[in-house]
gemmi code that builds the backbone of each chain (N, CA, C; Angstrom):
import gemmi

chains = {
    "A": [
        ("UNK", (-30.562, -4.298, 55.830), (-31.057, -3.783, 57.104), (-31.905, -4.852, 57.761)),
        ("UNK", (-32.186, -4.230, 58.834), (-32.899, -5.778, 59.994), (-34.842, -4.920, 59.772)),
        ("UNK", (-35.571, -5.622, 59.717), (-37.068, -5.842, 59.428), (-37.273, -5.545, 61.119)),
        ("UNK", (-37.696, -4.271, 61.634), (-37.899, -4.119, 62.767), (-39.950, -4.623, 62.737)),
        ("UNK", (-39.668, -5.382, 63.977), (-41.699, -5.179, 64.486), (-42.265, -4.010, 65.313)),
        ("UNK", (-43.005, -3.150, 64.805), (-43.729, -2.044, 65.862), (-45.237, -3.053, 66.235)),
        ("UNK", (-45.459, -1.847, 66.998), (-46.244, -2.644, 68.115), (-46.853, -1.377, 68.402)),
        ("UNK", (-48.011, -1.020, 69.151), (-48.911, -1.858, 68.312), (-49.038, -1.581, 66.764)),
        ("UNK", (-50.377, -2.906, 66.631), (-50.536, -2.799, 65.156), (-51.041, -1.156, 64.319)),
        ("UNK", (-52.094, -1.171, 65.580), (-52.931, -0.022, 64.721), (-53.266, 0.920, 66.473)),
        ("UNK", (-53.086, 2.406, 66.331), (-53.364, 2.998, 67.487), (-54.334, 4.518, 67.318)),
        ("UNK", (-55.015, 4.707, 68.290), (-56.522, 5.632, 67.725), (-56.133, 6.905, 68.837)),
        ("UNK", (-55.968, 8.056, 68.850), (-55.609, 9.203, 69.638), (-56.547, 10.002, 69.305)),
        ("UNK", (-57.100, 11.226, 70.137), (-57.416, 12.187, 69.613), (-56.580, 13.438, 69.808)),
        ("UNK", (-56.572, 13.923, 68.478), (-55.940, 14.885, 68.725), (-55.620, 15.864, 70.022)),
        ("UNK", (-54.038, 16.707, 69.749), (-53.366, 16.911, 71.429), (-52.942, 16.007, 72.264)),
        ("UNK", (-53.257, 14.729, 71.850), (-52.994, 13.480, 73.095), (-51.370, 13.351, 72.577)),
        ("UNK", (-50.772, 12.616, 72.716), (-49.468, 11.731, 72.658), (-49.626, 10.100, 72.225)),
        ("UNK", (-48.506, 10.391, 71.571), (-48.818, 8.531, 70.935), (-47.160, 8.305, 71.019)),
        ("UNK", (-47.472, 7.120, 71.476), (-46.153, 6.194, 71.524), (-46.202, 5.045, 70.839)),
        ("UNK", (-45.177, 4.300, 70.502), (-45.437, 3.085, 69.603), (-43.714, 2.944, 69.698)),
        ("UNK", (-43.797, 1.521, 69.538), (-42.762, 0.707, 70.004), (-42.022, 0.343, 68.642)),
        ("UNK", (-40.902, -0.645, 69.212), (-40.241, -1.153, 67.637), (-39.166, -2.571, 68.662)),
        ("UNK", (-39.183, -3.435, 68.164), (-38.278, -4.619, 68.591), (-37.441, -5.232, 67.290)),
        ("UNK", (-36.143, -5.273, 67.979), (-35.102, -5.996, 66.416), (-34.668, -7.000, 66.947)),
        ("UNK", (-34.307, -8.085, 66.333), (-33.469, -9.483, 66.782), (-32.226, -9.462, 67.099)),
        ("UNK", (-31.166, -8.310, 66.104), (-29.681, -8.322, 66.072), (-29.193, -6.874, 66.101)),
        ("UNK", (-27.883, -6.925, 66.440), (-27.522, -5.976, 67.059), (-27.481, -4.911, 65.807)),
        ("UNK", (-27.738, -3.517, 66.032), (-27.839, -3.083, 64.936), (-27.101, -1.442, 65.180)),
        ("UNK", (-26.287, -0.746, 63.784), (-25.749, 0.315, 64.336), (-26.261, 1.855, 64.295)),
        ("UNK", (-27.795, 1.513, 63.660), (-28.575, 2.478, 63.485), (-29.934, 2.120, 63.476)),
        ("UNK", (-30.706, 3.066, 64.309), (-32.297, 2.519, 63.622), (-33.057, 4.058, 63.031)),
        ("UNK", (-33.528, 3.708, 61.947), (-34.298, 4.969, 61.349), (-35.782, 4.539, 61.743)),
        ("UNK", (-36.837, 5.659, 61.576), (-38.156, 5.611, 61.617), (-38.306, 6.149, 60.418)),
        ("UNK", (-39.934, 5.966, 59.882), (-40.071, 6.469, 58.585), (-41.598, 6.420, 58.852)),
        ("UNK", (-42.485, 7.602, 58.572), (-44.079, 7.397, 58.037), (-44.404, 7.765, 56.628)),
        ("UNK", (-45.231, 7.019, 56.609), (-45.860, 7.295, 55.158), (-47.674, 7.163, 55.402)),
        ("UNK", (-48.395, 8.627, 54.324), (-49.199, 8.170, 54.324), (-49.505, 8.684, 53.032)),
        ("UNK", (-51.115, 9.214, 52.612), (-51.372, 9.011, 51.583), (-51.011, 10.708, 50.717)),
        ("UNK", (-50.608, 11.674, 51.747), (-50.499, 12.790, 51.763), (-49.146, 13.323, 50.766)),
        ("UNK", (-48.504, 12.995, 51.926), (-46.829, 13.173, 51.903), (-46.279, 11.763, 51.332)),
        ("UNK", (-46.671, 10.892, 50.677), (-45.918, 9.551, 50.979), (-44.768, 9.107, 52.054)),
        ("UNK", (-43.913, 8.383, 51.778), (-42.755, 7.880, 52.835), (-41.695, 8.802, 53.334)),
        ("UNK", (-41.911, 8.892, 54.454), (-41.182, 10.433, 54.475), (-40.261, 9.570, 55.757)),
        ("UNK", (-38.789, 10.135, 55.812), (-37.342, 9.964, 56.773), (-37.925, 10.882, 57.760)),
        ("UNK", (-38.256, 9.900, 58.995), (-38.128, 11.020, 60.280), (-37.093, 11.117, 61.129)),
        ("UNK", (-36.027, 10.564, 61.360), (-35.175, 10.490, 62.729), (-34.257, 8.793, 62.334)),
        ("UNK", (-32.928, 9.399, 62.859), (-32.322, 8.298, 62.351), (-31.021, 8.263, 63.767)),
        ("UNK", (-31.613, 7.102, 64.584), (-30.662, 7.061, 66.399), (-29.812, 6.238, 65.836)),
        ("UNK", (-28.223, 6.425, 66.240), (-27.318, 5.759, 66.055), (-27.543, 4.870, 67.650)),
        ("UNK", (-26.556, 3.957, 67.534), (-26.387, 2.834, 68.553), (-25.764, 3.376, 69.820)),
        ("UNK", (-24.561, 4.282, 69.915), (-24.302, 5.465, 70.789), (-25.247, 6.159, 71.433)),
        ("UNK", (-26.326, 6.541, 70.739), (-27.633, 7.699, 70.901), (-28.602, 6.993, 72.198)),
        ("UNK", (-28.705, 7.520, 73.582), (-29.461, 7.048, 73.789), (-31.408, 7.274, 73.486)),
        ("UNK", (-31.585, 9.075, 73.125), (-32.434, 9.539, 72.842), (-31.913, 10.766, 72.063)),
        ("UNK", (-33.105, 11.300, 71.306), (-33.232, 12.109, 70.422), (-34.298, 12.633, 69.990)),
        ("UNK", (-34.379, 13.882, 69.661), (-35.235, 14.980, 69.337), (-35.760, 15.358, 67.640)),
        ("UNK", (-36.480, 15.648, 67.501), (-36.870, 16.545, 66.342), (-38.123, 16.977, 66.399)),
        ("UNK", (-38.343, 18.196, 66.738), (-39.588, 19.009, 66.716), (-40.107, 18.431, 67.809)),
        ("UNK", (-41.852, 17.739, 67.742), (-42.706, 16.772, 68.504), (-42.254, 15.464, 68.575)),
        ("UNK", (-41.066, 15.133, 67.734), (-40.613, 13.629, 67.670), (-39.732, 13.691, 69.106)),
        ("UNK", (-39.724, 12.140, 69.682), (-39.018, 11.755, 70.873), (-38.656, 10.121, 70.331)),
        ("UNK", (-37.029, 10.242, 70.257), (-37.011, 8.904, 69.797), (-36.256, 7.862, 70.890)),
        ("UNK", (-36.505, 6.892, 71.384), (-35.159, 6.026, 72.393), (-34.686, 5.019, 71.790)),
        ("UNK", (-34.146, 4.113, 72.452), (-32.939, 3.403, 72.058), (-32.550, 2.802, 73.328)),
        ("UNK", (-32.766, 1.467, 73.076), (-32.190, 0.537, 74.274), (-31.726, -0.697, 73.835)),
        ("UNK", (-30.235, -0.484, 73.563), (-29.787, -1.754, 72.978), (-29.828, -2.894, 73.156)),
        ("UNK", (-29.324, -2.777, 74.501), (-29.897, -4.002, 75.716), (-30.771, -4.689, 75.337)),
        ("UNK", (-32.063, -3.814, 75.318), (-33.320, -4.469, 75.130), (-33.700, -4.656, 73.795)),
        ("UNK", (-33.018, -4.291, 72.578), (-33.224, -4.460, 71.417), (-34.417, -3.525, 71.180)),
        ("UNK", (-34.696, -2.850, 71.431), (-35.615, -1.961, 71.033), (-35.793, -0.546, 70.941)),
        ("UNK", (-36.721, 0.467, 70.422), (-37.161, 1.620, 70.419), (-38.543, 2.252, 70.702)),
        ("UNK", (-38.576, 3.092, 70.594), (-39.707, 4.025, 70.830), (-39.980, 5.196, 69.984)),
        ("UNK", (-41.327, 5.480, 69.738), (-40.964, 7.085, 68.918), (-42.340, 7.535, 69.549)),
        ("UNK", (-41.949, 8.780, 70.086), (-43.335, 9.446, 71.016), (-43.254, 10.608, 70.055)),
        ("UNK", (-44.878, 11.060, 69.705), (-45.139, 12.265, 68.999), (-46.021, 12.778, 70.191)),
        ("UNK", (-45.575, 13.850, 70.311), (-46.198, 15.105, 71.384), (-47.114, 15.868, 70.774)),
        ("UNK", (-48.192, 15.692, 71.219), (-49.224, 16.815, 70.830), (-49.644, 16.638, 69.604)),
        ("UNK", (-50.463, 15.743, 69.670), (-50.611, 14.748, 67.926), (-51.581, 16.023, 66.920)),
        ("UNK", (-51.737, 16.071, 65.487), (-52.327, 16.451, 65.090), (-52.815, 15.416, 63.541)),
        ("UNK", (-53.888, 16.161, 63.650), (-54.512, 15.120, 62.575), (-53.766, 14.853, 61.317)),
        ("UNK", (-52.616, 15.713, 61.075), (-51.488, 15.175, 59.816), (-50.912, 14.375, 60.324)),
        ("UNK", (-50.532, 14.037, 61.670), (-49.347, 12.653, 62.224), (-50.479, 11.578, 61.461)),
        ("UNK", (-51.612, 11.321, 61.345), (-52.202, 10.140, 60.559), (-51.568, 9.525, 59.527)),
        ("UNK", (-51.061, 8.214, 59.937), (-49.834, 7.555, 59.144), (-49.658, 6.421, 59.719)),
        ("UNK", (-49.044, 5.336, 58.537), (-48.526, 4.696, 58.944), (-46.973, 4.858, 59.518)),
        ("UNK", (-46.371, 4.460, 60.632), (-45.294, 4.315, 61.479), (-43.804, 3.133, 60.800)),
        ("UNK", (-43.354, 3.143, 60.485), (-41.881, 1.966, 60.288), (-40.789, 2.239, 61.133)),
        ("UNK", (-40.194, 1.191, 61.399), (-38.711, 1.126, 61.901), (-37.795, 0.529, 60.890)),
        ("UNK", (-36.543, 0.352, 61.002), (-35.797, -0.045, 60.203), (-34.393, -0.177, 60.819)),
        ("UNK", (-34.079, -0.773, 61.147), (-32.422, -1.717, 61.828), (-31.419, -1.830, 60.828)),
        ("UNK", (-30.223, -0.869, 61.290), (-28.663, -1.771, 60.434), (-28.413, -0.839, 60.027)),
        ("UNK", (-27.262, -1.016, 59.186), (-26.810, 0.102, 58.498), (-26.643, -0.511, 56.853)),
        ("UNK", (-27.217, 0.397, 56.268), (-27.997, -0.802, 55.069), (-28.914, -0.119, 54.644)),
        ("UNK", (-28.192, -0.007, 52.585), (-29.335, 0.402, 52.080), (-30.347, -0.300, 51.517)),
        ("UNK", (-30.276, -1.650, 51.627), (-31.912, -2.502, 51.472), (-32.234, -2.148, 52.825)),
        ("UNK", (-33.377, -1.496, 52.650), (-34.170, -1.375, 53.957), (-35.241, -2.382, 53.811)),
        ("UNK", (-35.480, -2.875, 55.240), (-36.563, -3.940, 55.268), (-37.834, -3.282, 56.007)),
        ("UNK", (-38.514, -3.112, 55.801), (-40.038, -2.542, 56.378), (-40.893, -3.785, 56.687)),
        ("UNK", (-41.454, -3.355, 57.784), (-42.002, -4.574, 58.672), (-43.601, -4.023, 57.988)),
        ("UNK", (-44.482, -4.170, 59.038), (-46.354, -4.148, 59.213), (-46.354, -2.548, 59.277)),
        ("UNK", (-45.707, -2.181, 60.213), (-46.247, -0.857, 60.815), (-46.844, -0.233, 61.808)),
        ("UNK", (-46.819, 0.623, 62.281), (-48.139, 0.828, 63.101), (-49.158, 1.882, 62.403)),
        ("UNK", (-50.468, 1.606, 62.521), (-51.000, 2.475, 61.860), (-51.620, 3.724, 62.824)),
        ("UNK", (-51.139, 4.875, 62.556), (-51.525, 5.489, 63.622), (-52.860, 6.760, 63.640)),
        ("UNK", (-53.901, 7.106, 64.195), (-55.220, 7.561, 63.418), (-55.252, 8.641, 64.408)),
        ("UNK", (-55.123, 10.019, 63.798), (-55.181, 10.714, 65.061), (-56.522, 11.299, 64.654)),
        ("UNK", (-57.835, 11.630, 65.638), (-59.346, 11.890, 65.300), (-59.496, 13.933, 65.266)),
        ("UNK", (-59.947, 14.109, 64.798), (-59.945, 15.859, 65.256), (-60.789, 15.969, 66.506)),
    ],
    "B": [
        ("UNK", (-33.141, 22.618, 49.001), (-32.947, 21.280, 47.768), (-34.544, 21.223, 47.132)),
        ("UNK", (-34.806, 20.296, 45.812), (-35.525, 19.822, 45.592), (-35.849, 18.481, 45.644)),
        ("UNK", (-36.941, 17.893, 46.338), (-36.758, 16.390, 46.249), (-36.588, 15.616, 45.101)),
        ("UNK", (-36.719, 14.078, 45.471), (-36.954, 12.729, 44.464), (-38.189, 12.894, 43.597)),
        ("UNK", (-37.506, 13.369, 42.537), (-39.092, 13.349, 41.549), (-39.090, 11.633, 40.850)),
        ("UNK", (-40.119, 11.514, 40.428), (-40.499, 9.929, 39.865), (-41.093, 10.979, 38.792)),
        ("UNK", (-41.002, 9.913, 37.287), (-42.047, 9.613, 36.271), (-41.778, 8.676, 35.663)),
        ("UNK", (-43.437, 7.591, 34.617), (-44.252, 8.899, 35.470), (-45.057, 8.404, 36.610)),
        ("UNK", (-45.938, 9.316, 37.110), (-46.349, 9.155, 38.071), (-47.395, 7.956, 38.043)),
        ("UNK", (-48.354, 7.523, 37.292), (-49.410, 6.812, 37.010), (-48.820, 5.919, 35.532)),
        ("UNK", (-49.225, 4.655, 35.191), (-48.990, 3.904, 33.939), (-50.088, 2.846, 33.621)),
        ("UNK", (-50.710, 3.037, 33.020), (-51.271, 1.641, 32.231), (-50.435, 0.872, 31.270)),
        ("UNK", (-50.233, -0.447, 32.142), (-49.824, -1.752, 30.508), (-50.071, -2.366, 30.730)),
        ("UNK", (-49.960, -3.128, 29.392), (-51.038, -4.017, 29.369), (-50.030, -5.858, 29.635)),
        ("UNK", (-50.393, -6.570, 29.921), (-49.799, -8.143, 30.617), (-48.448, -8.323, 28.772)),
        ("UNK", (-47.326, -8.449, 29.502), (-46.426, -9.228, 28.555), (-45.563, -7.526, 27.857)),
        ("UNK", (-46.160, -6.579, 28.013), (-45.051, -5.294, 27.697), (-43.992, -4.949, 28.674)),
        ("UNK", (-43.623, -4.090, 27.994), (-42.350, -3.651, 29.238), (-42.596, -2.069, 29.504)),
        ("UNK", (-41.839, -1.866, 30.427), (-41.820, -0.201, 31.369), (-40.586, 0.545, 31.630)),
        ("UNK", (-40.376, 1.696, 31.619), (-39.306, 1.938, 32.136), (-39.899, 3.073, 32.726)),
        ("UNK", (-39.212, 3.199, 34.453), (-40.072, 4.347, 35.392), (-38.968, 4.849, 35.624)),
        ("UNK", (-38.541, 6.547, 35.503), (-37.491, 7.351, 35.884), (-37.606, 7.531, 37.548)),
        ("UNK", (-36.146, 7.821, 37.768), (-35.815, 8.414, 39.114), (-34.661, 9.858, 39.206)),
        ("UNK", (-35.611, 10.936, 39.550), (-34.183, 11.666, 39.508), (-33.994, 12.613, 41.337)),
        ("UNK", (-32.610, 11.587, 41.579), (-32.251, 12.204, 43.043), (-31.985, 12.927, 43.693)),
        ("UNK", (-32.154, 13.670, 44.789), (-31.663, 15.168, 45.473), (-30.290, 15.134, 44.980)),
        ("UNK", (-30.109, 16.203, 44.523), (-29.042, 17.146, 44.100), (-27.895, 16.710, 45.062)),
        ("UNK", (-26.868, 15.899, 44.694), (-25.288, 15.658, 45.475), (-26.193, 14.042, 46.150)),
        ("UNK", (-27.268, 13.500, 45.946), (-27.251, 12.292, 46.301), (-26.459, 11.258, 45.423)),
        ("UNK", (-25.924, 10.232, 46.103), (-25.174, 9.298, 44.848), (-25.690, 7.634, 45.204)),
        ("UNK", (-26.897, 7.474, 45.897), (-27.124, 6.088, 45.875), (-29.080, 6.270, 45.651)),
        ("UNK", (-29.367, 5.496, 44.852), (-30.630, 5.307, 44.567), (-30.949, 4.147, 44.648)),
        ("UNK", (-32.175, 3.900, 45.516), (-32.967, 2.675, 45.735), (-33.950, 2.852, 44.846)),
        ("UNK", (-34.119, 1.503, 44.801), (-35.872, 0.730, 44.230), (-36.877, 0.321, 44.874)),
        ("UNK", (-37.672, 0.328, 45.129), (-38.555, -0.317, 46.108), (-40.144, -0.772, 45.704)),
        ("UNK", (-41.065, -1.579, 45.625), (-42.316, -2.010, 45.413), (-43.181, -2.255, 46.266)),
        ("UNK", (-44.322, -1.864, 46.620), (-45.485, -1.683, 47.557), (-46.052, -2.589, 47.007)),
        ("UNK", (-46.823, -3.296, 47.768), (-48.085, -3.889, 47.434), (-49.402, -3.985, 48.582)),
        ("UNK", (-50.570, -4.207, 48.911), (-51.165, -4.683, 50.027), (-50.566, -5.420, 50.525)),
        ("UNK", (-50.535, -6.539, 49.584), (-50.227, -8.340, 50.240), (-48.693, -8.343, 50.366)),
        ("UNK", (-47.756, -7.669, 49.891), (-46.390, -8.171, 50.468), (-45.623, -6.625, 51.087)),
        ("UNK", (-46.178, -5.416, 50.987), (-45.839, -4.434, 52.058), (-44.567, -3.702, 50.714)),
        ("UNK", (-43.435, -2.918, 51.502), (-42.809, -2.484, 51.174), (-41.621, -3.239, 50.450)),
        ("UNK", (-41.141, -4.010, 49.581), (-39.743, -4.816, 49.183), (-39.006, -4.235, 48.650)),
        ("UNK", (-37.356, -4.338, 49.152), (-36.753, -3.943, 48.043), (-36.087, -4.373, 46.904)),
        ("UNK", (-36.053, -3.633, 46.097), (-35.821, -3.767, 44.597), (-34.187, -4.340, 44.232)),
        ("UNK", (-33.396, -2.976, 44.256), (-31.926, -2.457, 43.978), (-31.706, -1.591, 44.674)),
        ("UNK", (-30.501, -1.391, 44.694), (-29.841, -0.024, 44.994), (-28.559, 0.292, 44.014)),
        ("UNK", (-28.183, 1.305, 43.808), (-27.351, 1.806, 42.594), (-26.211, 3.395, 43.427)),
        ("UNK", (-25.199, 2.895, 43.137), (-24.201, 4.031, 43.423), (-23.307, 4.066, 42.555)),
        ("UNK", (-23.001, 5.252, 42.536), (-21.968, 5.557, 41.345), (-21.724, 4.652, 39.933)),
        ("UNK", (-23.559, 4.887, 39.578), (-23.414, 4.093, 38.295), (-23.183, 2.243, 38.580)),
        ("UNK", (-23.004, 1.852, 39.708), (-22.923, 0.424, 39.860), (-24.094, -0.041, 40.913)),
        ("UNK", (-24.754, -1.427, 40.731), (-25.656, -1.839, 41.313), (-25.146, -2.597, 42.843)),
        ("UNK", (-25.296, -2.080, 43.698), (-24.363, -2.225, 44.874), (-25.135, -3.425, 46.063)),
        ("UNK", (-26.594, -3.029, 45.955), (-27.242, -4.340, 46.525), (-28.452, -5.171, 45.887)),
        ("UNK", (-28.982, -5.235, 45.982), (-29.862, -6.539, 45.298), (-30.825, -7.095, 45.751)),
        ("UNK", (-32.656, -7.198, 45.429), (-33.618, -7.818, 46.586), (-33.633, -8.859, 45.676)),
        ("UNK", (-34.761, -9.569, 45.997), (-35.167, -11.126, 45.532), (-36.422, -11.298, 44.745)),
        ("UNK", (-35.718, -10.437, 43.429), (-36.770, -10.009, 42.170), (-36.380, -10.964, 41.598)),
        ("UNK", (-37.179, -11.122, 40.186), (-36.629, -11.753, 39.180), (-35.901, -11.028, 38.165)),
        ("UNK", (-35.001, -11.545, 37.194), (-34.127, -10.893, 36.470), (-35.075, -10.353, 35.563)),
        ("UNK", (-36.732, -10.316, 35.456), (-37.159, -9.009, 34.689), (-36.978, -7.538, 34.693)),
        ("UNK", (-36.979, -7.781, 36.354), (-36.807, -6.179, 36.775), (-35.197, -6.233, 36.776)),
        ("UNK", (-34.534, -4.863, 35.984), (-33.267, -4.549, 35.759), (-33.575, -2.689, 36.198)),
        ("UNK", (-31.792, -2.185, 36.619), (-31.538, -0.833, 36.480), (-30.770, -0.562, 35.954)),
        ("UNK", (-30.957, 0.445, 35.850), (-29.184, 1.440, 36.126), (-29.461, 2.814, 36.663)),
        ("UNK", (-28.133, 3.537, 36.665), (-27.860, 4.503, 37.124), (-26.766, 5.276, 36.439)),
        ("UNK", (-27.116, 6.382, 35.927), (-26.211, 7.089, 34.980), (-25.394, 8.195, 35.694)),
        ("UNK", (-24.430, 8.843, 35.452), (-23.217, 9.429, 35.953), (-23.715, 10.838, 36.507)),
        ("UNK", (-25.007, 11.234, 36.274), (-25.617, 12.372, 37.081), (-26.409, 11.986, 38.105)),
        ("UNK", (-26.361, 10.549, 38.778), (-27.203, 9.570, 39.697), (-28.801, 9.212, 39.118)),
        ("UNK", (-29.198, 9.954, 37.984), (-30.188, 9.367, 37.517), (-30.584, 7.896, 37.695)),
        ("UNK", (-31.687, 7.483, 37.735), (-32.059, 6.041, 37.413), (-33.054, 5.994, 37.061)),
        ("UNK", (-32.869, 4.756, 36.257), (-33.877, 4.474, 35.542), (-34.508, 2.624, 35.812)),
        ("UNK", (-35.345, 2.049, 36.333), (-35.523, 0.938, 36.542), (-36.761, 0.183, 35.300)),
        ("UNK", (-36.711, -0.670, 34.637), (-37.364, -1.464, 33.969), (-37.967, -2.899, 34.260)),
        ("UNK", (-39.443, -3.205, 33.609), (-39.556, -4.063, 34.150), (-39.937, -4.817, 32.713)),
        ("UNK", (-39.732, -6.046, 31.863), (-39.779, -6.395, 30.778), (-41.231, -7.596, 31.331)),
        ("UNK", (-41.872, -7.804, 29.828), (-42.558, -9.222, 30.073), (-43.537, -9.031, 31.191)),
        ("UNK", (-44.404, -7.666, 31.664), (-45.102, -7.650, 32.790), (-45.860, -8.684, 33.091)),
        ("UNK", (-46.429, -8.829, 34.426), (-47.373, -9.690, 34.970), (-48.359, -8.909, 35.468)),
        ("UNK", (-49.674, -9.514, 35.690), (-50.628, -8.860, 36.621), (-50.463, -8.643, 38.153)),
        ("UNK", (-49.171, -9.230, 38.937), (-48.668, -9.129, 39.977), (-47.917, -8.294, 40.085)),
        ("UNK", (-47.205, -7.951, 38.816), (-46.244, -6.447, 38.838), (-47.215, -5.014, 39.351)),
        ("UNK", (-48.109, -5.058, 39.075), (-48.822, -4.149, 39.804), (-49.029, -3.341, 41.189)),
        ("UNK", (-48.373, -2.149, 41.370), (-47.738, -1.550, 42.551), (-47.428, -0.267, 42.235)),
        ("UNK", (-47.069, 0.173, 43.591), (-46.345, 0.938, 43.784), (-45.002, 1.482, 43.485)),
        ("UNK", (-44.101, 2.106, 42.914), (-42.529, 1.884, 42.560), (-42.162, 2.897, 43.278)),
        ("UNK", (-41.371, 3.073, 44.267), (-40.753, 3.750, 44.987), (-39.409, 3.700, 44.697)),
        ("UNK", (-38.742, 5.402, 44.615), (-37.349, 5.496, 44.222), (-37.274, 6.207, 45.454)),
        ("UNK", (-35.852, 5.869, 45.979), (-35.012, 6.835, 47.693), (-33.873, 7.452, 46.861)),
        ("UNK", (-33.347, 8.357, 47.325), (-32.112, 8.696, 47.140), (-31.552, 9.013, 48.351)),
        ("UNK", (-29.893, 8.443, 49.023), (-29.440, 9.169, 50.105), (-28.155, 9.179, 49.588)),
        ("UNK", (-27.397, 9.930, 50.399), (-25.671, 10.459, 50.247), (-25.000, 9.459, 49.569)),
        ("UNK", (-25.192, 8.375, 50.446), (-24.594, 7.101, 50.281), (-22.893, 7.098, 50.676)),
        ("UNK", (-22.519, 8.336, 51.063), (-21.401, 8.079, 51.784), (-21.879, 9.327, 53.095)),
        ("UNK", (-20.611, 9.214, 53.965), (-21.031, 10.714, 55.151), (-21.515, 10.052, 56.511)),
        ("UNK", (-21.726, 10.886, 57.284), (-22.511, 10.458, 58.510), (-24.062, 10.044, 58.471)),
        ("UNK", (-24.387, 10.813, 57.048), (-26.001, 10.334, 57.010), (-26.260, 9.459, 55.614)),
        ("UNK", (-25.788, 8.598, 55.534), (-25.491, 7.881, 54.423), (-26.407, 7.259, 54.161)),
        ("UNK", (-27.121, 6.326, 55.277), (-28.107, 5.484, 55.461), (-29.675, 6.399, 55.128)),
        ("UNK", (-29.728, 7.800, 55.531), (-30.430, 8.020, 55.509), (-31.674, 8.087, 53.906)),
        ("UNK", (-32.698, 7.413, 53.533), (-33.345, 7.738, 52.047), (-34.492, 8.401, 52.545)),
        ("UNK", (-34.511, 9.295, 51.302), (-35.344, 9.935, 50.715), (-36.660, 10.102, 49.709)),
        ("UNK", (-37.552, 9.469, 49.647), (-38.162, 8.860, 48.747), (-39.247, 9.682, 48.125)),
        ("UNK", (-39.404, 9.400, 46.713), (-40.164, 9.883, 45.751), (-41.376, 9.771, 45.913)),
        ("UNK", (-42.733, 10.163, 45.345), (-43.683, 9.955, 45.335), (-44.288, 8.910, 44.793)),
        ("UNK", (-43.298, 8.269, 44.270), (-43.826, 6.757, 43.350), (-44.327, 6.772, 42.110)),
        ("UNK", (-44.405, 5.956, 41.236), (-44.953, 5.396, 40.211), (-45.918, 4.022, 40.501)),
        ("UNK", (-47.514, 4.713, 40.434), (-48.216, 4.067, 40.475), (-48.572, 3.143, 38.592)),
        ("UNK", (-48.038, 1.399, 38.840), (-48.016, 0.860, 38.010), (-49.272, 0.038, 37.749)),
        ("UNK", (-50.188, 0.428, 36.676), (-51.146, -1.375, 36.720), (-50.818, -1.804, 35.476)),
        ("UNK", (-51.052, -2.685, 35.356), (-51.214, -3.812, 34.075), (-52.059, -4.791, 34.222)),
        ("UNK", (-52.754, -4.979, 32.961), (-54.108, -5.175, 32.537), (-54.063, -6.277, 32.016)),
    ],
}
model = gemmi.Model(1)
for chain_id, residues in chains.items():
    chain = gemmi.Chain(chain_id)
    for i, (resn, *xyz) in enumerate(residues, 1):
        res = gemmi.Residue()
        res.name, res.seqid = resn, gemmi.SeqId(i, " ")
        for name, pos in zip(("N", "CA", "C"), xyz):
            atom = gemmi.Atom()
            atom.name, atom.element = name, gemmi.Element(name[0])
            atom.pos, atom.b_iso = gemmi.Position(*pos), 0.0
            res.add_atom(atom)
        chain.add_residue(res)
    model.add_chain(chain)
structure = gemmi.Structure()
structure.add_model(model)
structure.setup_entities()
């Protein structure tokens, strides 16, 4: 799989707000998954956009996809203090997954 | 379903022994990953294992070995530890064939130190 970069590094919300956070890949890729992990739940599969997909749903998750631009997005709606996690992307279709930095995301009560 | 259980969960050893950390995968999964956490080098991967054969490969040394037995079990070992082996061990399990093939699933880990 392709080592996606999110962006930002680390992001501070208070709860109810919305958080967005980015993801950029180098090569063309035919899937991108997201994944958080924190100390709770460990690494948990959130949403997995095929290359077709331009957006997609699950629950508070909002995911995009712009091939063009090599990149993604994952918007959580209406944050709550369990979204506190780190954020991953992950490019390709491919079970070595490559995990980048992350974003770390801190939602406050 | 029930998830990716790991054991065990926690290990003390001591520098120059060996380990072996179980993986057992969601029910009808047939590909199991490996994976190692650390601060300083993040998430890497290990192996991956399907149908009993080792199908991809990270940029370990030949201490760390698997397998995978005919009920998708796995089992990963690490011989001759180091004080750098020290981590996290993360096992995934996904379909490994299907529309969601790509998708893993991951265990709670085996937290490893050695002393």
């Amino acid at each position: 799989s392709q080592q996606g970069e999110e962006d930002p590094q680390a992001l501070s919300i208070q709860e109810g707000e919305n958080a967005t956070m980015n993801c950029s890949y180098k090569t063309s890729i035919n899937n991108l998954q997201w994944y958080r992990q924190n100390s709770g739940r460990g690494l948990v599969h959130l949403i997995l956009i095929r290359s077709n997909e331009r957006e997609k749903h699950s629950g508070r998750l909002r995911v995009t996809l712009d091939t063009s631009k090599k990149s993604s997005s994952l918007l959580i709606t209406a944050s709550r203090a369990a979204d506190t996690a780190s954020y991953f992307c992950v490019g390709g279709s491919n079970y070595k997954l490559t995990f980048g930095k992350g974003t770390l995301l801190t939602v406050n009560p | 379903k029930a998830g990716v259980t790991q054991t065990p969960r926690y290990l003390i050893k001591t520098r120059g022994q060996q380990v072996t950390l179980s993986c057992s995968p969601i029910s009808g999964h047939r590909s199991v990953s490996w994976y190692q956490q650390t601060p300083g080098q993040g998430l890497q991967f290990l192996f991956e294992y399907f149908s009993e054969t080792q199908r991809n490969k990270g940029n370990f040394p030949g201490r760390f070995s698997g397998r995978q037995f005919s009920n998708s079990r796995s089992e990963m070992n690490v011989s001759t530890l180091e004080l750098g082996d020290s981590a996290l061990y993360l096992c995934a399990s996904s379909p490994g064939v299907g529309g969601d093939a790509y998708e893993q699933y991951f265990g709670p880990g085996t937290r490893l130190t050695v002393t």
